[in-house]
C-alpha positions as protocol buffer text, in pm:
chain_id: "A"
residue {
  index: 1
  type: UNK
  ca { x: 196 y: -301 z: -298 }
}
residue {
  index: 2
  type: UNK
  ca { x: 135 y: -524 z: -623 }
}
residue {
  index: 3
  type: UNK
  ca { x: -132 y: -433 z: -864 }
}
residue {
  index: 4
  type: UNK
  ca { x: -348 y: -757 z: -792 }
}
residue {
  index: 5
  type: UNK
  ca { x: -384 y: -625 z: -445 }
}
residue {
  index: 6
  type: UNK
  ca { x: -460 y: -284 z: -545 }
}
residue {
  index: 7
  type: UNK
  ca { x: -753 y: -378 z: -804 }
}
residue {
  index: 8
  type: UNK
  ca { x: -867 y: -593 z: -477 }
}
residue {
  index: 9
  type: UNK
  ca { x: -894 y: -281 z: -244 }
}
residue {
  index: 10
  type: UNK
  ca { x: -1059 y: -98 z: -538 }
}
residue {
  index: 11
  type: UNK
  ca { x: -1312 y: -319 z: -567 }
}
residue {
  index: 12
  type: UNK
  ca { x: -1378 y: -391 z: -179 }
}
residue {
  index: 13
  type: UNK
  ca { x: -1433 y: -33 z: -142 }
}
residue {
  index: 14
  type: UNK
  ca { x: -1631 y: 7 z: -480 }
}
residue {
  index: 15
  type: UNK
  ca { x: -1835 y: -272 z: -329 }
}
residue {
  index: 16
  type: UNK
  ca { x: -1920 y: -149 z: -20 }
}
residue {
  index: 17
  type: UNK
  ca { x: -1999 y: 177 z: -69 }
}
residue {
  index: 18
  type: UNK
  ca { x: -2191 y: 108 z: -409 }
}
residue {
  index: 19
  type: UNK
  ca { x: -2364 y: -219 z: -380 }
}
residue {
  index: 20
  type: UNK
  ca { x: -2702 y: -279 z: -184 }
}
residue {
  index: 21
  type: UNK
  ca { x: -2686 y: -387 z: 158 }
}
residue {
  index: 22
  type: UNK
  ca { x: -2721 y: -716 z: 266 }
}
residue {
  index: 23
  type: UNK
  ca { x: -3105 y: -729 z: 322 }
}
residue {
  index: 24
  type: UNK
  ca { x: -3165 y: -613 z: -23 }
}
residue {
  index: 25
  type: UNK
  ca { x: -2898 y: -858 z: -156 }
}
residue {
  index: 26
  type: UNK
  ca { x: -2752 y: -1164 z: -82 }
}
residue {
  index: 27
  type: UNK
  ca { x: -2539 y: -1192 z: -381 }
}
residue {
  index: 28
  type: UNK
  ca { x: -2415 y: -834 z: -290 }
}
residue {
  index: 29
  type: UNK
  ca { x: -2338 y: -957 z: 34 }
}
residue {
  index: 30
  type: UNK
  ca { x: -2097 y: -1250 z: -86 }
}
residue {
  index: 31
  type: UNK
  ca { x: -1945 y: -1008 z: -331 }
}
residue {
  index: 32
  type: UNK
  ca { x: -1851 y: -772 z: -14 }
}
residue {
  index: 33
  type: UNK
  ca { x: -1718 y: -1058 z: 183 }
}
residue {
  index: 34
  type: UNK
  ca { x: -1530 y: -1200 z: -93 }
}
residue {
  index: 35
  type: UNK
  ca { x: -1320 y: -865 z: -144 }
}
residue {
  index: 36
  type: UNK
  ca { x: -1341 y: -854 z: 246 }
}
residue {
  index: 37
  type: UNK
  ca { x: -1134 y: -1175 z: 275 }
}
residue {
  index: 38
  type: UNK
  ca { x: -856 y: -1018 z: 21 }
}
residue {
  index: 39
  type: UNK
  ca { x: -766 y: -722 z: 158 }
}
residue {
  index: 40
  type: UNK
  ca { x: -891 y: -716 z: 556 }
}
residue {
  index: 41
  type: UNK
  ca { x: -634 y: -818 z: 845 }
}
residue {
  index: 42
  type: UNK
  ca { x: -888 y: -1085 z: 953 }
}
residue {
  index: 43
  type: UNK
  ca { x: -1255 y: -1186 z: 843 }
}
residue {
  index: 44
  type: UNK
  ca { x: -1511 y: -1409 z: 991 }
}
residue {
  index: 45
  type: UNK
  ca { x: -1766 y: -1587 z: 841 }
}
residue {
  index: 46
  type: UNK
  ca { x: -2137 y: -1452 z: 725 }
}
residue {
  index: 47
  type: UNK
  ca { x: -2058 y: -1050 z: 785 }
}
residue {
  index: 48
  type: UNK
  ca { x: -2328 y: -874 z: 712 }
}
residue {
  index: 49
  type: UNK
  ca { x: -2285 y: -554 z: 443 }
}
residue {
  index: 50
  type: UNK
  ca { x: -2488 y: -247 z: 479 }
}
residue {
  index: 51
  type: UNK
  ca { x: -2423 y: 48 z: 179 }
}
residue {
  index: 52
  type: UNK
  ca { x: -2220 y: 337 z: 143 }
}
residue {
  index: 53
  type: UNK
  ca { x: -1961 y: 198 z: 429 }
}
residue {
  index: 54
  type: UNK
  ca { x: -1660 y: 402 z: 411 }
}
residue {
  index: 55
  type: UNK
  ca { x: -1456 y: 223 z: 635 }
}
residue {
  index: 56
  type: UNK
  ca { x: -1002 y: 188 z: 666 }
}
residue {
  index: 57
  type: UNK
  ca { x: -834 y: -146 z: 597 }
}
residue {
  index: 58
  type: UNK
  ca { x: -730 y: -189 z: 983 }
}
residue {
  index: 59
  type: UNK
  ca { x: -1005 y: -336 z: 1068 }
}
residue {
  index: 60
  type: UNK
  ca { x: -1123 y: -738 z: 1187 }
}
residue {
  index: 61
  type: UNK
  ca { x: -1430 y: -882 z: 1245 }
}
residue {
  index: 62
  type: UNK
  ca { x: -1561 y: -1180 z: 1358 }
}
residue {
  index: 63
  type: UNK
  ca { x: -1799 y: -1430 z: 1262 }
}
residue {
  index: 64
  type: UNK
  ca { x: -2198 y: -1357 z: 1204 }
}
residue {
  index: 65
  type: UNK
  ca { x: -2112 y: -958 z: 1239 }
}
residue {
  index: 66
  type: UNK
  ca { x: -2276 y: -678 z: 1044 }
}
residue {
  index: 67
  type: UNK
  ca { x: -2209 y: -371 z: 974 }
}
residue {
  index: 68
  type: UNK
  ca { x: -2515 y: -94 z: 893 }
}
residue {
  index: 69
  type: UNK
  ca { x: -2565 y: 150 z: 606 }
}
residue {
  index: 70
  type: UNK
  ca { x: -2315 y: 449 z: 527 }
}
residue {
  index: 71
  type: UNK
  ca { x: -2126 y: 366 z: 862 }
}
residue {
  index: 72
  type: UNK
  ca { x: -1792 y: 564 z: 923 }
}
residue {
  index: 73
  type: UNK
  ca { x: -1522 y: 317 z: 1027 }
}
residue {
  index: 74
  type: UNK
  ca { x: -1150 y: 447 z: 1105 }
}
residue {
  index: 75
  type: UNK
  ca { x: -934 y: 184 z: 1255 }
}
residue {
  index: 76
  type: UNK
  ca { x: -734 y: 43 z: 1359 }
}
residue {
  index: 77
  type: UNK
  ca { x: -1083 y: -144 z: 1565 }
}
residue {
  index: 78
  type: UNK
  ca { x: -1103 y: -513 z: 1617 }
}
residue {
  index: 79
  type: UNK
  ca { x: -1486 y: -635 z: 1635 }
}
residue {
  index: 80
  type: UNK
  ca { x: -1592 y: -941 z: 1777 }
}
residue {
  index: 81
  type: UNK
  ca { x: -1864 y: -1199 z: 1672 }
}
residue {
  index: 82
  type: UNK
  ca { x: -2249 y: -1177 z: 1650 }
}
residue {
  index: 83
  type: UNK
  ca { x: -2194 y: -804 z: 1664 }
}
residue {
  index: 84
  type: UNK
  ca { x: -2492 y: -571 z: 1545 }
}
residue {
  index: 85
  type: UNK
  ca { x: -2395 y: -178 z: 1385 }
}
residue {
  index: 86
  type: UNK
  ca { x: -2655 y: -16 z: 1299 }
}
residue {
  index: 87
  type: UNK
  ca { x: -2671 y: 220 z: 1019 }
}
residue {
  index: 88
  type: UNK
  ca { x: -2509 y: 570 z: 1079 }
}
residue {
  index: 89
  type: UNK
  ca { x: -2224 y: 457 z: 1314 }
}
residue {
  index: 90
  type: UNK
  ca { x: -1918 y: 646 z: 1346 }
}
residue {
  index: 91
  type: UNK
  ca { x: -1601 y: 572 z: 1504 }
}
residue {
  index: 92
  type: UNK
  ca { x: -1309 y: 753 z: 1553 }
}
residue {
  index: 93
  type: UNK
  ca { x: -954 y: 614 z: 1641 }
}
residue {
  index: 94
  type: UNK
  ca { x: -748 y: 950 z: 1626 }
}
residue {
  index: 95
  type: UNK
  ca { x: -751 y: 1277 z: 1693 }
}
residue {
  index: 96
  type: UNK
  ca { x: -562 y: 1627 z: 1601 }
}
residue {
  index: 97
  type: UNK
  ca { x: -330 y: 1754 z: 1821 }
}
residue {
  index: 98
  type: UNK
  ca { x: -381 y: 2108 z: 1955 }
}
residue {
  index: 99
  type: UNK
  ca { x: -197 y: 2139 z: 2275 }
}
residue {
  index: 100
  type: UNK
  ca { x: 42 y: 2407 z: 2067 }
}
residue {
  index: 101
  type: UNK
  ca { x: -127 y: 2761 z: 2055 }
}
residue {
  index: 102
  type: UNK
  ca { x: 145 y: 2887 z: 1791 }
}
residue {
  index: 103
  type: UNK
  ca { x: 93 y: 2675 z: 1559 }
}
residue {
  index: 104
  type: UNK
  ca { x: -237 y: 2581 z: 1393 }
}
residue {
  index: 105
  type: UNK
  ca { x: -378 y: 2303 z: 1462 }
}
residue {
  index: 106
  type: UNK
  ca { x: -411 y: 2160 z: 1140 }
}
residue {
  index: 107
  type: UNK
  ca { x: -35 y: 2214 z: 1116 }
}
residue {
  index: 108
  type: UNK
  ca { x: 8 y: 2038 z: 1415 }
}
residue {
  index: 109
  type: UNK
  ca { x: -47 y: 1648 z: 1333 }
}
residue {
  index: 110
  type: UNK
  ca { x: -218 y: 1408 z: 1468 }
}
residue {
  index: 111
  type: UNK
  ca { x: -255 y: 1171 z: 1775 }
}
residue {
  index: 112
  type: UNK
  ca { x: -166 y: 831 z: 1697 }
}
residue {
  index: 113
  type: UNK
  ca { x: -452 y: 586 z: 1690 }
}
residue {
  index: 114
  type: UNK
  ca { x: -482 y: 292 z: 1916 }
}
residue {
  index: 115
  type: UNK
  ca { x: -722 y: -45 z: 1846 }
}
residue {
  index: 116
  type: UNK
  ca { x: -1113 y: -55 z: 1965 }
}
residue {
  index: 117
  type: UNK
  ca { x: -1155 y: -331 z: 2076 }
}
residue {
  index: 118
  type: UNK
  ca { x: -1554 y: -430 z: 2051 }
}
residue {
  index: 119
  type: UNK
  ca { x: -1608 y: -750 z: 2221 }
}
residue {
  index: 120
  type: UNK
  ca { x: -1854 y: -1008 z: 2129 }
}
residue {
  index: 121
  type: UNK
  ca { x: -2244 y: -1010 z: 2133 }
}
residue {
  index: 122
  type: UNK
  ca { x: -2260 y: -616 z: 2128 }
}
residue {
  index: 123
  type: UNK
  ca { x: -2572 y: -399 z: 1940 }
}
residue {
  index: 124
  type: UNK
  ca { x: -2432 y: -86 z: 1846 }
}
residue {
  index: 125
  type: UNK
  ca { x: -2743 y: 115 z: 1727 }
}
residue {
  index: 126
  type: UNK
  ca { x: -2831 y: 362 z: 1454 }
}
residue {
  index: 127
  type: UNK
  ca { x: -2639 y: 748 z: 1474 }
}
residue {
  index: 128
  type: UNK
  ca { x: -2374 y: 610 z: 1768 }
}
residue {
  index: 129
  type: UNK
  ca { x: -2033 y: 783 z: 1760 }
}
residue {
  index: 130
  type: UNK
  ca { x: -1721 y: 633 z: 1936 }
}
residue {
  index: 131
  type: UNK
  ca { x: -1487 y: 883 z: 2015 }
}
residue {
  index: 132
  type: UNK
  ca { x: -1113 y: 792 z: 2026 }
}
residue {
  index: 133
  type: UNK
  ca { x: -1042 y: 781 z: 2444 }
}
residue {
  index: 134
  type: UNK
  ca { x: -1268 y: 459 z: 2422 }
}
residue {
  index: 135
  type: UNK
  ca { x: -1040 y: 160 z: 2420 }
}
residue {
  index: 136
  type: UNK
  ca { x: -1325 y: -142 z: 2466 }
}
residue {
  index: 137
  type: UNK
  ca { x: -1683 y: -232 z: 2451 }
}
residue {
  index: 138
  type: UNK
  ca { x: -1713 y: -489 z: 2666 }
}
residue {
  index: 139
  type: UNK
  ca { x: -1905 y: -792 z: 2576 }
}
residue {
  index: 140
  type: UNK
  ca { x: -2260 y: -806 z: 2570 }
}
residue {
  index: 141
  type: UNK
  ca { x: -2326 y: -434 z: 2639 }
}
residue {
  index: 142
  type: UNK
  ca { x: -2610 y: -237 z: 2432 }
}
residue {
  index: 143
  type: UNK
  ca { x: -2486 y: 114 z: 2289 }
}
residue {
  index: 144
  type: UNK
  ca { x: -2877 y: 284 z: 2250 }
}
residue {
  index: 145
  type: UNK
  ca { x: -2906 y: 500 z: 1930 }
}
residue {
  index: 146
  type: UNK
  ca { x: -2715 y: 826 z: 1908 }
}
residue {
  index: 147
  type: UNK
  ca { x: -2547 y: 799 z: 2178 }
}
residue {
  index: 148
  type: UNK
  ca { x: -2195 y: 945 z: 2207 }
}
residue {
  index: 149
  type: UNK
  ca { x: -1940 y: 701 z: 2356 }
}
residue {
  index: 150
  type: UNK
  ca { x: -1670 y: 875 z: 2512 }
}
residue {
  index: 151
  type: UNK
  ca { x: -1499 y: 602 z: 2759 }
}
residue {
  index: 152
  type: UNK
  ca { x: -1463 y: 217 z: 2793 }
}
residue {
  index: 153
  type: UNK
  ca { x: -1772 y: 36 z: 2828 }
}
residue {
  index: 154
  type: UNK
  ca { x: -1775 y: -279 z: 3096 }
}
residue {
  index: 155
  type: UNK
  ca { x: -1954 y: -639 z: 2984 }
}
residue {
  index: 156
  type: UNK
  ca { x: -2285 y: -640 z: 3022 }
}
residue {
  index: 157
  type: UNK
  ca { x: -2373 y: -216 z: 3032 }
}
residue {
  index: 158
  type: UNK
  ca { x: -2639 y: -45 z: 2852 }
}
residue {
  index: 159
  type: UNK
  ca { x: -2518 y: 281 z: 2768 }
}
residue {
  index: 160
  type: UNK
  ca { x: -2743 y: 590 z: 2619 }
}
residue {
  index: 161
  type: UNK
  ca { x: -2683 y: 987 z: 2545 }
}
residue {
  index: 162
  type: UNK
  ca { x: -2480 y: 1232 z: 2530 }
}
residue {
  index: 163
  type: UNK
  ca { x: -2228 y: 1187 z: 2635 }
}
residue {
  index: 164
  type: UNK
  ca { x: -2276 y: 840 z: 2701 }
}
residue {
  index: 165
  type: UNK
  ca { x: -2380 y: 720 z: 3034 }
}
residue {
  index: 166
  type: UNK
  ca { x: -2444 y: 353 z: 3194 }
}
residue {
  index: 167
  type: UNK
  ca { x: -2812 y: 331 z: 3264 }
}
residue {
  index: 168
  type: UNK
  ca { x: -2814 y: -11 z: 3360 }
}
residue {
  index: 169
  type: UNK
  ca { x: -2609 y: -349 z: 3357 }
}
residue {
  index: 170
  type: UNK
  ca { x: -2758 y: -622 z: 3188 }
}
residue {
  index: 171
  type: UNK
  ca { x: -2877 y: -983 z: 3363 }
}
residue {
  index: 172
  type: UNK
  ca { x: -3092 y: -1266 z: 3292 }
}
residue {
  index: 173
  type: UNK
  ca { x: -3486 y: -1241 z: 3350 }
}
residue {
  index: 174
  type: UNK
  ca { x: -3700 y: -1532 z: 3440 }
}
């Protein structure tokens, strides 16, 4: 890896963990999503920043996305457009091993991590955790605040608790 790129993921992740979030900032904002576009597999247009992300490089988002204060991102996850995170959201993609009982299980490695994949039009809320079995959001579903998502999610589902259950589908009213 050269040093340009380097300084560039420095200053991404300086940026997003140090400077105020989008609503506080819009020149913060353009700052985040000009690092964003150096050093991310793919970047929409107008993401939105929270602060204190801590978040891997793995990770693409779409178009008119944000992302909420001190989230916890670990990729490899693929977000969609017009997708709300609130602040607080954590999401794993792997896993330690432990099906060895003589060997620690901090000795033992761990699982290898596969891609969320978060569809379009999805509000995550505040305090959600997405454990690594879940493969997809589907699009359009809500995920209410602190839940714990623990399998795939189908379009159009409004999931709450813990763990995570479907409480209803969404449809059109009136």
């Amino acid at each position: 890896m050269n040093i340009l790129k380097k300084i560039n993921i420095a200053l991404f992740k300086f940026s997003i963990l140090k400077l105020p979030s989008y609503l506080n900032s819009k020149s913060a904002n353009k700052i985040k999503n000009y690092f964003a576009k150096k050093v991310l597999i793919d970047i929409g247009k107008n993401i939105n920043w929270g602060k204190s992300i801590h978040m891997s490089l793995d990770i693409k988002i779409g178009d008119d996305s944000g992302i909420g204060n001190n989230a916890f991102l670990n990729g490899p996850i693929s977000i969609g457009r017009d997708v709300m995170m609130g602040a607080n959201v954590t999401v794993f993609r792997r896993n330690h091993k432990s099906n060895r009982i003589d060997i620690p299980m901090r000795l033992q490695g761990m699982d290898d991590a596969e891609e969320l994949i978060i569809e379009d039009d999805v509000w995550i809320g505040n305090d959600v955790t997405i454990l690594p079995k879940v493969k997809r959001i589907g699009h359009g579903s809500i995920i209410g605040a602190r839940a714990v998502v623990c399998n795939d999610v189908p379009s159009m589902s409004v999931v709450v608790g813990n763990p995570g259950k479907i409480v209803r589908k969404r449809e059109n009213y009136g």
